[in-house]
C-alpha positions in Angstrom: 17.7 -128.3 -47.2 18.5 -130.8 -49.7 16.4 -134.0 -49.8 17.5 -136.6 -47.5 16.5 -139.1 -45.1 15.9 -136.8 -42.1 13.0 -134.9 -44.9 9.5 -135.3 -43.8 8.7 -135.4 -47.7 10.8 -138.9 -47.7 8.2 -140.9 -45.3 5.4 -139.8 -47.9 3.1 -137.3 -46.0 0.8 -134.8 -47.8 2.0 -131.7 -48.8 -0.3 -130.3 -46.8 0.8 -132.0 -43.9 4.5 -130.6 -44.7 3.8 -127.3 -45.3 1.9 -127.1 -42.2 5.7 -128.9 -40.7 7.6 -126.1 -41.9 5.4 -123.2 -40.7 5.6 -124.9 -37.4 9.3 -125.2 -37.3 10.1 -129.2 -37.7 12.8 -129.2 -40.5 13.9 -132.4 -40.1 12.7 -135.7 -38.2 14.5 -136.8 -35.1 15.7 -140.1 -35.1 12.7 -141.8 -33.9 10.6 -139.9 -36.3 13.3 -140.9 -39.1 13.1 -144.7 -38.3 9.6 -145.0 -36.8 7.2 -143.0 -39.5 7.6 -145.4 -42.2 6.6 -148.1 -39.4 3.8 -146.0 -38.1 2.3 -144.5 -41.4 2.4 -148.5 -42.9 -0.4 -149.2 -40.6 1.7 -151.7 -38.2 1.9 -152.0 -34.8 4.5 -150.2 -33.2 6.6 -149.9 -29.9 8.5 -147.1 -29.6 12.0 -146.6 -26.8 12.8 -143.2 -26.6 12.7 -140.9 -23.7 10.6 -137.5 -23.3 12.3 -134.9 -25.8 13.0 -137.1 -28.5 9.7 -136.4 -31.3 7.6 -139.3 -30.5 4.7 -137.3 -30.0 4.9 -136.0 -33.6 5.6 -139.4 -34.5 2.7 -140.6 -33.3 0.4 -137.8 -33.9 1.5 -137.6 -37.5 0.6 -141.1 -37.8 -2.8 -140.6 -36.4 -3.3 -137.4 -38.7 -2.4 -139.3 -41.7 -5.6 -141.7 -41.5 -8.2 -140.0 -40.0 -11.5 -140.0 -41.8 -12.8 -135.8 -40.8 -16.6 -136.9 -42.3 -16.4 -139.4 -39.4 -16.9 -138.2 -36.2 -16.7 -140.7 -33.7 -13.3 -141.3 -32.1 -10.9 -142.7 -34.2 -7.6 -142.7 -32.1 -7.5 -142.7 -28.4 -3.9 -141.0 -27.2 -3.5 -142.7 -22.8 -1.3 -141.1 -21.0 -0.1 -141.0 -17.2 -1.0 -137.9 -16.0 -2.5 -134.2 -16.7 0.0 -131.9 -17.8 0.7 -134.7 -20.3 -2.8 -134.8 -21.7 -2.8 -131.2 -22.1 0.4 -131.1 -23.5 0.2 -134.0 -26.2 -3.4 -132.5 -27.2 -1.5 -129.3 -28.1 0.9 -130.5 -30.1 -1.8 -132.6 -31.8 -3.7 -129.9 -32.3 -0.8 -127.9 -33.8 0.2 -130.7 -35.9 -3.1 -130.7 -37.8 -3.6 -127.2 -38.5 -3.7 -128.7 -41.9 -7.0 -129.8 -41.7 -9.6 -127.5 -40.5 -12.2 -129.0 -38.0 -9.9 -131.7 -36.7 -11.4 -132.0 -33.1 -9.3 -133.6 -30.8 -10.3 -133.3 -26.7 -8.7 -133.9 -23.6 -10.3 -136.2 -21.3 -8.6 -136.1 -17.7 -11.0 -134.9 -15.1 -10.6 -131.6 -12.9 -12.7 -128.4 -13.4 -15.2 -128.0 -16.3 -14.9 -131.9 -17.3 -18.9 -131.4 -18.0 -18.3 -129.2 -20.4 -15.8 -131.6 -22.1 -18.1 -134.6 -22.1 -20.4 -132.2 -23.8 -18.1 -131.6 -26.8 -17.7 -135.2 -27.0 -21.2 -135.5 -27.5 -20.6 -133.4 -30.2 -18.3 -135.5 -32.0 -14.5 -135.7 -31.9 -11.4 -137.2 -34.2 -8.7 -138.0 -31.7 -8.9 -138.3 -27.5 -6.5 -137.4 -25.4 -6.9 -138.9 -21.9 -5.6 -140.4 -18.5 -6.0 -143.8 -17.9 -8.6 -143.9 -14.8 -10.8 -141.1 -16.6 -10.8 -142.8 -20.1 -12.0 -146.3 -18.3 -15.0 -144.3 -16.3 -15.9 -142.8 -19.7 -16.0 -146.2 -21.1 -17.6 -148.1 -18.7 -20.5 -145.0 -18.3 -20.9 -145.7 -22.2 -20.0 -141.8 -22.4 -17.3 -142.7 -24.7 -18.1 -145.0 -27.8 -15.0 -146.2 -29.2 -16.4 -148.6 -32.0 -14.9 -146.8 -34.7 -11.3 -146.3 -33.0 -8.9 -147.2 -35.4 -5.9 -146.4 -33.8 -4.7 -146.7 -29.7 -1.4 -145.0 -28.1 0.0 -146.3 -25.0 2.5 -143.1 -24.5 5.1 -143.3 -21.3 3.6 -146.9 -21.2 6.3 -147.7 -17.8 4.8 -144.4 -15.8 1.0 -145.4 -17.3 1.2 -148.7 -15.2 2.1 -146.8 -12.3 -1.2 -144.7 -12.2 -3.0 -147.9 -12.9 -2.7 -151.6 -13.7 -2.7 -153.8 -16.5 -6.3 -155.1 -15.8 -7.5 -151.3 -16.6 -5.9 -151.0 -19.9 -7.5 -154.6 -21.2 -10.8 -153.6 -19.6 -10.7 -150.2 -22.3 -9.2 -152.6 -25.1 -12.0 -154.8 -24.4 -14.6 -151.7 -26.0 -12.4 -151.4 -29.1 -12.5 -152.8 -32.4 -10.2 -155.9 -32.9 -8.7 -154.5 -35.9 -6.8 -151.5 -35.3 -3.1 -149.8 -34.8 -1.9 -149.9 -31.5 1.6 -147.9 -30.9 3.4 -148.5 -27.3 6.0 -145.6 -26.3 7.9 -146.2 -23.5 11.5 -145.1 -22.0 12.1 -148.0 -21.0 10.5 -151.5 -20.9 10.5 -153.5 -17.7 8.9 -157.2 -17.8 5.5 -155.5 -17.0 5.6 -153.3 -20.5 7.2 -156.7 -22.2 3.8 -158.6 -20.9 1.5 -155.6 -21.9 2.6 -154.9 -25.7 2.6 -159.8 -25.9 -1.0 -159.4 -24.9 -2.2 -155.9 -26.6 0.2 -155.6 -29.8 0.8 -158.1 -32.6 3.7 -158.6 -34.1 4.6 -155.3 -33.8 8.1 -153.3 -35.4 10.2 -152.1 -32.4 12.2 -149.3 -32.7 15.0 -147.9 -30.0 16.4 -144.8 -29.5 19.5 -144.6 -27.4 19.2 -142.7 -24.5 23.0 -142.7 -23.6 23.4 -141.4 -28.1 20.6 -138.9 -26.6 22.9 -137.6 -23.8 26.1 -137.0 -25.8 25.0 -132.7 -26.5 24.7 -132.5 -22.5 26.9 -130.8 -20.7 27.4 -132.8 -17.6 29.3 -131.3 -14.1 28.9 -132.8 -10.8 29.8 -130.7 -7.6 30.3 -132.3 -4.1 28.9 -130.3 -1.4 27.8 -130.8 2.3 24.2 -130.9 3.3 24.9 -127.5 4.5 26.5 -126.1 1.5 23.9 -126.7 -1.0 21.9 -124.1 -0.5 25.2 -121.4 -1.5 25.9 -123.8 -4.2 22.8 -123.6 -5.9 22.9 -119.9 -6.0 26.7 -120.0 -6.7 25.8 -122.5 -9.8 22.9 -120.8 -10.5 24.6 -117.5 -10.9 27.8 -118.4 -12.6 25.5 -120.4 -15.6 23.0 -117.8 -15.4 20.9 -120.0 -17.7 18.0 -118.3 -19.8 15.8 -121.0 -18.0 16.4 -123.5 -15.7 14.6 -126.7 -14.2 15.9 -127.3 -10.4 14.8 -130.9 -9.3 14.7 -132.3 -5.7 13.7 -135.6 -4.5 11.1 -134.6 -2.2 8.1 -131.5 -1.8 10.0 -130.4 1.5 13.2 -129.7 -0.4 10.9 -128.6 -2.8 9.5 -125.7 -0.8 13.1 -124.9 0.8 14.6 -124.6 -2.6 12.3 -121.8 -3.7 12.0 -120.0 -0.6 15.9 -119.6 -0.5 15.5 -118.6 -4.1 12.9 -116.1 -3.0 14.7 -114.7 -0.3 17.6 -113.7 -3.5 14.4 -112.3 -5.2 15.1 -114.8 -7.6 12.2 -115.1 -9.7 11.2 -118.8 -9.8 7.9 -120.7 -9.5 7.4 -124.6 -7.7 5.3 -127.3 -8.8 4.9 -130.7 -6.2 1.8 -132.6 -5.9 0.1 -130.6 -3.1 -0.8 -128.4 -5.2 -4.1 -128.0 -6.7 -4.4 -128.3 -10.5 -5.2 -125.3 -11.8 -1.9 -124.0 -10.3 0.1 -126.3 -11.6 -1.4 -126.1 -15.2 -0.4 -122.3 -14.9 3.0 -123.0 -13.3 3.6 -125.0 -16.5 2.2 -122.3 -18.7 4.4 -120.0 -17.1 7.5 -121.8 -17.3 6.8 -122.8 -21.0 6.1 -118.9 -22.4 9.2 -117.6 -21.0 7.7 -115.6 -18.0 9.7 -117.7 -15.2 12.9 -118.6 -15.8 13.4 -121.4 -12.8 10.9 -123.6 -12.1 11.7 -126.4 -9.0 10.1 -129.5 -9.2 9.8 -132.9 -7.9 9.7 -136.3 -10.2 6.2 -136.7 -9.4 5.0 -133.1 -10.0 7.0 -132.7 -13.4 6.2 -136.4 -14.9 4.9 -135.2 -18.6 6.2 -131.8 -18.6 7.2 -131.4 -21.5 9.3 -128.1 -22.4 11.3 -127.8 -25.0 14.7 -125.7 -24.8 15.7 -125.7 -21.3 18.8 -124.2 -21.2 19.7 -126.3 -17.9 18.9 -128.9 -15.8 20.0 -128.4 -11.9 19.7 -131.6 -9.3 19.8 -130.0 -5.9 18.9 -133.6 -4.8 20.6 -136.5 -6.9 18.0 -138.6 -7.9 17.7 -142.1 -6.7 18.4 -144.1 -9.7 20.4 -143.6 -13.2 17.1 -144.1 -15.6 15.6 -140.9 -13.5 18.6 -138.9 -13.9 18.8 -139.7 -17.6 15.0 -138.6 -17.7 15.9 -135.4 -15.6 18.4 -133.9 -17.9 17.1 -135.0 -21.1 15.0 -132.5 -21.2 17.9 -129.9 -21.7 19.1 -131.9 -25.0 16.2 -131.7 -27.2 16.3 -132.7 -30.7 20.2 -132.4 -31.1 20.1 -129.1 -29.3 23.2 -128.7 -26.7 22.4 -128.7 -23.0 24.1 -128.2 -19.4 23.4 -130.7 -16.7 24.5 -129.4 -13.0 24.5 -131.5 -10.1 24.9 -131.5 -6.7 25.8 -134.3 -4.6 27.0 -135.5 -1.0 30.2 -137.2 -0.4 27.9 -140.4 0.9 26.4 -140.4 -2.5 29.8 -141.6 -4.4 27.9 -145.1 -5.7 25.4 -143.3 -7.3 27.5 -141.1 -9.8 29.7 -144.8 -10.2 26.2 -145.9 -11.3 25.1 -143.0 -13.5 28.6 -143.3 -15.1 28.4 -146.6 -16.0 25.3 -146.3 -17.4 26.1 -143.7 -19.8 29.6 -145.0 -20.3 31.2 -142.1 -19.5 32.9 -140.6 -15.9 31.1 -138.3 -14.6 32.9 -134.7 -14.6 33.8 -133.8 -10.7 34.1 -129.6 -10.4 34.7 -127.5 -7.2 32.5 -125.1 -6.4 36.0 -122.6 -6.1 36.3 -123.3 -9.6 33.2 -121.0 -10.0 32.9 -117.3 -9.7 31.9 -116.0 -6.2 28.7 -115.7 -5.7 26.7 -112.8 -8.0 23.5 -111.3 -8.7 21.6 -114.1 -10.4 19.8 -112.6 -13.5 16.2 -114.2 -13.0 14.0 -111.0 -14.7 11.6 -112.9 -17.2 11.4 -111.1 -20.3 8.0 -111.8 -20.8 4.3 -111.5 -18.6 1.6 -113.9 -19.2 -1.9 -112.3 -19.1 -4.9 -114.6 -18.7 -8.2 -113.6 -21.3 -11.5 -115.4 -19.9 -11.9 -117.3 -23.3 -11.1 -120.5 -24.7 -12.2 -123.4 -26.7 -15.2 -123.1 -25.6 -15.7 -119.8 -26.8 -13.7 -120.8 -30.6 -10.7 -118.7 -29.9 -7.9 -119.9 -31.6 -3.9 -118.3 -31.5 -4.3 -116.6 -34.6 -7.3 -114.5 -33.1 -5.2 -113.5 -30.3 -2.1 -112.5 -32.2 -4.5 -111.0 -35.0 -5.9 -108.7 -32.7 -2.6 -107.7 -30.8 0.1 -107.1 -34.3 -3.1 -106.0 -36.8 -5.0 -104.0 -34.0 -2.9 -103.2 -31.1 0.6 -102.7 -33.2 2.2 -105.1 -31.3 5.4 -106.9 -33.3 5.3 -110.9 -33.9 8.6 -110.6 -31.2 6.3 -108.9 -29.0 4.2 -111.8 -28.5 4.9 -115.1 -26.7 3.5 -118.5 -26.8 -0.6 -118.7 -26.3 -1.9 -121.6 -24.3 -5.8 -121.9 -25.4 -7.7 -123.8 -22.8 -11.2 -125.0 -22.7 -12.7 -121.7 -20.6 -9.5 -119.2 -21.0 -6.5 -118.9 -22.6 -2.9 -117.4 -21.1 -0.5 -115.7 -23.3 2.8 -114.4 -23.1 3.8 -110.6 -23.9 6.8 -108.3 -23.4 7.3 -106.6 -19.8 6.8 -103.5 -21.7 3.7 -103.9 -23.6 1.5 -105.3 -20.0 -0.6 -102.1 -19.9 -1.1 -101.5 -23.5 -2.1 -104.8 -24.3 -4.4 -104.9 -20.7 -6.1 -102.1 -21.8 -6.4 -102.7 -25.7 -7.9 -106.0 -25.0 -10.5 -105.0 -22.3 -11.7 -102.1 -23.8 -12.0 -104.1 -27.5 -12.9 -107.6 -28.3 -11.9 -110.9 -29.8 -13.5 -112.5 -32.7 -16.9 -110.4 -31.9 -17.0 -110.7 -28.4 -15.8 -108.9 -24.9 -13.4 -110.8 -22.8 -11.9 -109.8 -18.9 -8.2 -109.6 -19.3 -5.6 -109.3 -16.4 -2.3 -110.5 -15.4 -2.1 -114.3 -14.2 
């Protein structure tokens, strides 16, 4: 690729740092990379408009990487986000992002199961955390957290942050922080109470806006009217006509939730669901699922999904239209990512007319209006993943890292690279993804041998 702009080398970051880039697969920055690293890496303070999917983790992480001081190991950036699944997610890509550096620690801080064992590796000292607003100010406040030496804070989906928590929160954390610092804002869009937050927390800070309706250009978007009573045939008609690789299916509510995939389940469509009544750890393995490739649908609601954060979904269905344009830009944004081409379907009720007039003026452009007899009739929806996640009883806590995994399954087991999916390493276990056809072998391999020195229980998830 010929030197450009849209190089990482351009914005000055250590070879290292680019080399680790490459391996990783970012060949060129996204626009908010492209205009906001300069920003970010020159030390000012930043806000940053761009919706989920657009690089502003990397953006931001990069920044952080760039100035950390590894023979210091008190916290030196401090990552809030709104919920979970986001924690763990932007901790992963930080932690990918500075493979570079060996013994960059960087924890997640966001209650549920095993937070003990978390505050003890913070007692052990850590670069970068990673953490949800109400957690970070107990850690604070408990004086379990020392942030004297922070020199950098990130407010990330600052508009859904002040929905888990108010502004009073956020200054009461500020208030254990060193004056003199970075702070970065990253919102999707920036309300009067986000405008008041980064007068009061940021100073004189370089703004930088990514278009959402630019962002929206690569999607694919249909509409379909239907009755009440016809959605249920229409989403399998849609679904099997697309037949998408892997598919998000959104309703507005957890009882449309659980309708959607029981329906699919009576098609023995393979699918998985993820609302707030479900406990934690199920979600984080829903997610994990979804992610490696060993679920193709996953149905969600807003609430449930907020932070997920998966990148190539080859579609985007609304069963329910959602109740506002800025959601339904969020919704289907996540099937365009980074320039990649994506297909938005949607469903919607004839009493539901003012909302596609509203979504169509917002991304100046009509909305496409198909019949459903336009589609093939219904067939066979091809939902077989292609992959199995298997869960090892191992994780952080035990220093396994990918590589030990995939080590021990291509060196050891004779497993290909393409045999092996993604590897989520969590703090007790770790999941990763393998082909159908290698379940058994790799069961077996695993329980019967050991990783890095020691035995580990192995099974399906």
């Amino acid at each position: 690729m010929s030197e450009g702009s849209k190089d990482f080398k351009s914005v000055g970051l250590s070879k290292a740092i680019r080399d680790n880039l490459k391996v990783l697969g970012y060949l060129e920055m996204t626009p908010i990379q492209e205009q906001g690293l300069p920003l970010i890496l020159s030390g000012r303070d930043f806000i940053g408009q761009a919706n989920t999917g657009s690089g502003k983790t990397a953006a931001f992480a990069l920044g952080i990487l760039a100035k950390l001081d590894m023979a210091m190991k008190k916290p030196q950036a401090l990552i809030i986000v709104p919920a979970r699944e986001l924690a763990e997610q932007v901790t992963g890509e930080t932690r990918r992002l500075a493979r570079f550096a060996e013994n960059t620690k960087v924890l997640t801080m966001a209650g549920g199961v095993k937070e003990h064992l978390k505050v003890k590796s913070l007692n052990q000292g850590a670069h970068i955390i990673v953490g949800t607003l109400g957690r970070i100010l107990k850690l604070v406040e408990s004086g379990v957290l020392d942030l004297s030496g922070l020199k950098v804070l990130v407010l990330d989906e600052a508009d859904r942050l002040l929905e888990t928590g108010t502004m009073k929160d956020i200054h009461r954390i500020v208030s254990f922080m060193p004056m003199k610092r970075q702070t970065m804002l990253f919102s999707a869009t920036l309300p009067s109470g986000i405008k008041k937050l980064s007068e009061t927390l940021l100073e004189d800070p370089a703004q930088v806006t990514i278009d959402s309706q630019h962002q929206l250009i690569t999607v694919n978007q249909l509409f379909f009217k239907v009755t009440e009573e016809e959605k249920p045939d229409a989403l399998l008609r849609v679904l099997g006509h697309y037949s998408p690789e892997s598919c998000l299916i959104f309703c507005n509510s957890r009882v449309a939730c659980n309708t959607v995939a029981k329906l699919l389940r009576s098609q023995r469509i393979d699918s998985l669901r993820i609302h707030s009544d479900l406990e934690q750890k199920d979600r984080t393995l829903t997610l994990i699922k979804f992610d490696n490739r060993s679920c193709r649908v996953l149905v969600a609601t807003d609430l449930a999904s907020r932070g997920l954060d998966v990148k190539d979904v080859s579609a985007v269905i609304n069963y329910d239209l959602p109740s506002d344009h800025e959601l339904y830009i969020h919704r289907i944004g996540r099937t365009a990512r980074a320039g990649q081409e994506g297909l938005a379907l949607n469903l919607y009720l004839p009493k539901e007319r003012s909302k596609l007039k509203a979504i169509g003026e917002y991304i100046k452009m009509e909305c496409p209006v198909m019949s459903l007899d336009e589609l093939e009739k219904l067939k066979p929806v091809a939902s077989k993943p292609l992959m199995t996640t298997l869960y090892i009883s191992g994780g952080r806590k035990d220093s396994i890292r990918p590589g030990d995994i995939v080590g021990a399954l291509t060196k050891d087991a004779g497993l290909t690279r393409d045999e092996v999916g993604k590897i989520h390493i969590l703090e007790v276990n770790s999941y990763i993804a393998v082909t159908n056809d290698k379940v058994g072998h790799v069961i077996k391999f695993l329980n019967e041998g050991k990783i890095k020195g020691k035995k580990f229980k192995v099974g399906k998830a």
